[in-house]
C-alpha angles and dihedrals in degrees: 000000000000142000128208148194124235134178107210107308101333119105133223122262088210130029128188117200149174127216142190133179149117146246133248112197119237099192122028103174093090093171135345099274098032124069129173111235104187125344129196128193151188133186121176131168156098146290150182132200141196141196123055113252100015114030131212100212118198108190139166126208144149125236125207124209126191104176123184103204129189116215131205112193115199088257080069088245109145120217127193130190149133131264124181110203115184121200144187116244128204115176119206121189161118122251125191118207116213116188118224097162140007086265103020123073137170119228120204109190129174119177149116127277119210105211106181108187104248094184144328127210128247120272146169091238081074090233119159142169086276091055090065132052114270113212115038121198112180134172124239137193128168140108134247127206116226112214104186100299096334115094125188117181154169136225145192111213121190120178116228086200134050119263099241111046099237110032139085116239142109123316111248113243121181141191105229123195118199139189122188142126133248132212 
């Protein structure tokens, strides 16, 4: 999500901005035996830009996870509990701005995002930092629609690595929603 400032019609060449959302899951199966059951999260950070019609953007921000999996060991026992992993996130992109108005724009972006895996709770699955991959890049791609200084936004997230470090399974990929402002 952005906002940003405009004078009259003339744009900006630099935007700082501050974002929060969350995630909604598209696969949950991460691996045969493992299945996530509900997940919750929460991004937040910051932001800046520069160029004048297409951004780079630079940010920093931090994710919250807080997974609910559902375990079948080969005995066929089935284990459930809840593990909380917490990232770093650096956004890298490049964001278009599209005036509609003099005070809406849409906002076409497309980038990576470099997720290193800060910490994860304890648990009785016996899952550790070591369990999940360490360091996440994922491609995005979305928009977002500046309203003033007010943004609100979408965005498509596909893993280029495996959810747990050492086995085979789908990539995740998420929907993420944002709100912010942009200055």
């Amino acid at each position: 999500m952005m906002l940003a400032v405009t004078v009259g019609h003339a744009q900006k060449w630099y935007q700082i901005g501050f974002r929060a959302g969350s995630q909604f899951p598209l696969n949950r199966e991460y691996t045969a035996s493992d299945h996530l059951s509900t997940l919750r999260t929460v991004h937040f950070g910051g932001y800046f830009r520069a160029g004048k019609y297409v951004y780079g953007e630079i940010g920093l921000g931090y994710q919250y996870f807080k997974n609910r999996f559902e375990v079948t060991e080969p005995m066929g026992v089935q284990n459930t509990d809840l593990v909380e992993n917490r990232y770093l996130v650096i956004p890298i992109r490049a964001v278009g701005d599209v005036q509609i108005t003099k005070k809406i724009s849409f906002m076409p972006q497309v980038g990576i995002l470099y997720q290193p895996l800060l910490k994860v709770t304890t648990n009785t699955l016996g899952y550790t930092k070591q369990t999940f991959e360490p360091h996440w890049a994922l491609l995005t791609a979305g928009f977002d629609f500046r309203f003033g200084f007010i943004t609100l936004g979408v965005d498509y997230r596909y893993s280029f690595q495996h959810y747990f470090r050492n086995q085979e399974g789908q990539r995740p990929q998420y929907i993420g929603i944002n709100a912010g402002v942009l200055f």
